[in-house]
C-alpha positions in Angstrom: 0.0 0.0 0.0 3.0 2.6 1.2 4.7 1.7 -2.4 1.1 2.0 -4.3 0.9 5.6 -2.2 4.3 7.0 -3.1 3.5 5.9 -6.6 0.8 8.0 -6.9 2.4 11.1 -5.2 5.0 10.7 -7.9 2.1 10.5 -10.6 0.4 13.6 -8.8 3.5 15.6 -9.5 3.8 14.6 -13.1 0.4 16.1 -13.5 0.6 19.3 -11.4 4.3 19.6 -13.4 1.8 19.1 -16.8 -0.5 21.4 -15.2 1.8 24.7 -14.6 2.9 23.3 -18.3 -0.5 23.9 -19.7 -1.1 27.4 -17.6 1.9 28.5 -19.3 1.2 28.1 -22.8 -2.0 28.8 -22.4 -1.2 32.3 -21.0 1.4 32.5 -24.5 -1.5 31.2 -26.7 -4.0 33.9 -25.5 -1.4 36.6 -25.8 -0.6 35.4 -29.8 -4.0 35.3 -30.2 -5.3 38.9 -28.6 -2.2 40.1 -30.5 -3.3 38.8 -33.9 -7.1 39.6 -33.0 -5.7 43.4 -32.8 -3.6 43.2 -36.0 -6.8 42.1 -37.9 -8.8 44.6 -35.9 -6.5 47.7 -36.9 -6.0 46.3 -40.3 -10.0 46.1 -40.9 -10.2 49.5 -39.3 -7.9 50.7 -41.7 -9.5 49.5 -44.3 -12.9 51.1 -43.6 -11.6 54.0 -43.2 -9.3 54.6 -46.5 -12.1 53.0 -48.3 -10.0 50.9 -50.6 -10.2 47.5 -50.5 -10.4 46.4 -54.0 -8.5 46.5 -57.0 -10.3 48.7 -59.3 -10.8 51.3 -56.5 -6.7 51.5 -56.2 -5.7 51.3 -59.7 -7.4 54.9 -60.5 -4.7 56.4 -57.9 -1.9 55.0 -60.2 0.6 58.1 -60.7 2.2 56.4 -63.8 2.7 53.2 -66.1 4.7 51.2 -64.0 3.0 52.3 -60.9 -0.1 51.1 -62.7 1.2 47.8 -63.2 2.6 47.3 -59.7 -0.9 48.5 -58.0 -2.7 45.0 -58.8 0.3 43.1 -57.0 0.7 45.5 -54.0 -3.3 44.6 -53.5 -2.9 41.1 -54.0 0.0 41.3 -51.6 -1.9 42.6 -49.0 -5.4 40.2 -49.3 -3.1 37.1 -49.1 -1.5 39.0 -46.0 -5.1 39.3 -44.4 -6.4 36.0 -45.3 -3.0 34.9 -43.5 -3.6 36.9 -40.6 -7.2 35.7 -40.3 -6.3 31.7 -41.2 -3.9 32.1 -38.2 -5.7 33.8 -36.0 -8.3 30.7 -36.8 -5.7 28.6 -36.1 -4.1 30.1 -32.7 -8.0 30.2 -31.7 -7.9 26.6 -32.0 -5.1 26.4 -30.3 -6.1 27.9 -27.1 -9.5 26.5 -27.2 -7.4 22.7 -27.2 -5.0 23.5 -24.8 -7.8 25.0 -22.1 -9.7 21.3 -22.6 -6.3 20.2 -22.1 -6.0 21.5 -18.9 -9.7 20.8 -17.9 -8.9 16.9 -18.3 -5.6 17.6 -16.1 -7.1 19.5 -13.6 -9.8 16.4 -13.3 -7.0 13.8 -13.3 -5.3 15.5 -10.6 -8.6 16.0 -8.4 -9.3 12.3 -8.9 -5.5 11.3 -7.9 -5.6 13.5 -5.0 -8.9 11.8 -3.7 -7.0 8.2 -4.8 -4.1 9.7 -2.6 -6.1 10.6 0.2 -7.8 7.3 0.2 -4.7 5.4 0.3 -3.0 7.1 3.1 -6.2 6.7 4.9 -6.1 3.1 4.2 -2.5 2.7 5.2 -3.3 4.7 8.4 -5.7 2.4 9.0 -3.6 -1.0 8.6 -0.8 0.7 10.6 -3.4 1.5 13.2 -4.4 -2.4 13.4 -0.9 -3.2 13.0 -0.3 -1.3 16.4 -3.2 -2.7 18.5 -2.0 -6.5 17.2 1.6 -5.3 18.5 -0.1 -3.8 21.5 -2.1 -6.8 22.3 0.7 -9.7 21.7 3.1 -7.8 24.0 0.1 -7.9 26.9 0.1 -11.4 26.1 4.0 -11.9 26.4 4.9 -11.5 29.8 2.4 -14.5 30.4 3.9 -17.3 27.6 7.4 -17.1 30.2 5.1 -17.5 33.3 3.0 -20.3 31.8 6.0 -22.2 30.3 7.7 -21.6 33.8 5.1 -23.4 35.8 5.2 -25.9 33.3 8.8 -26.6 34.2 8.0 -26.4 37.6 5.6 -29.0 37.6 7.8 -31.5 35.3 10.9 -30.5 37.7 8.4 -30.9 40.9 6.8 -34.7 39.6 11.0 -35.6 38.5 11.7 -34.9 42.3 8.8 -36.6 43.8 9.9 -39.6 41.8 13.5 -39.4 42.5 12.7 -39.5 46.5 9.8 -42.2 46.2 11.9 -44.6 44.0 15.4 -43.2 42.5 15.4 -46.4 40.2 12.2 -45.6 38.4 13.3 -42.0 38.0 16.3 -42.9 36.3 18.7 -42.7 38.9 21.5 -45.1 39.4 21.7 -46.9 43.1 24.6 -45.3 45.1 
């Protein structure tokens, strides 16, 4: 039972070391996230406000030819940037949402092995309580085995002497 006990203290600490784990990247996790949340947030902001969001409203702006022709990839540039920014911040949402069931199931394990642990040690207590009251008892009884095995003697050396008086040849003592 004592080896079954430290066992699960050791197992208890793997999961409370799993635990601060888990509160840790959780805490980086919602950070990336609330920090790509307000890159989308200022971008779309942006976007409202300078009113151009499509090609054909930035190619009128053009200032000359090449300028013209490098508008359409400057756009396209920047829509692949946001639907990267959105797709991770999809992503890093995820993320967090996994790793806080993560530590719900962790934070459960480690309730249930606490209850296991606190079971155990009261079972152990209990058997070393027994144990105790069994030692406790057989010592009473102790001082009493000597006595009783003494009397014994006694009596076996008491009947030897008798017999050795009465008649020495029956005891099994030579004649003198």
């Amino acid at each position: 039972a004592a080896e079954e006990y430290n066992a699960a203290a050791e197992e208890l600490k793997a999961i409370q070391e799993r635990l601060d784990a888990t509160h840790s990247d959780l805490g980086v996790a919602t950070e990336a996230l609330m920090e790509q949340q307000t890159l989308l947030d200022t971008r779309l902001t942006a976007m409202y406000k300078d009113g151009q969001s499509a090609p054909a409203e930035v190619l009128p702006g053009a200032t000359s030819i090449p300028d013209f022709l490098e508008r359409p990839d400057f756009v396209r540039t920047i829509s692949a940037a946001d639907a990267d920014l959105a797709k991770q911040l999809r992503l890093q949402h995820g993320q967090v949402s996994q790793q806080e069931e993560d530590l719900k199931t962790a934070e459960i394990q480690a309730k249930a092995l606490e209850f296991s642990l606190k079971a155990r040690k009261i079972e152990i207590e209990l058997r070393i309580s027994e144990r105790q009251a069994m030692l406790a008892s057989s010592q009473k009884d102790l001082p009493s085995i000597p006595d009783t095995r003494a009397a014994r003697r006694s009596g076996a050396d008491l009947t030897l002497w008798r017999q050795t008086v009465r008649a020495p040849g029956q005891a099994g003592v030579p004649p003198a």
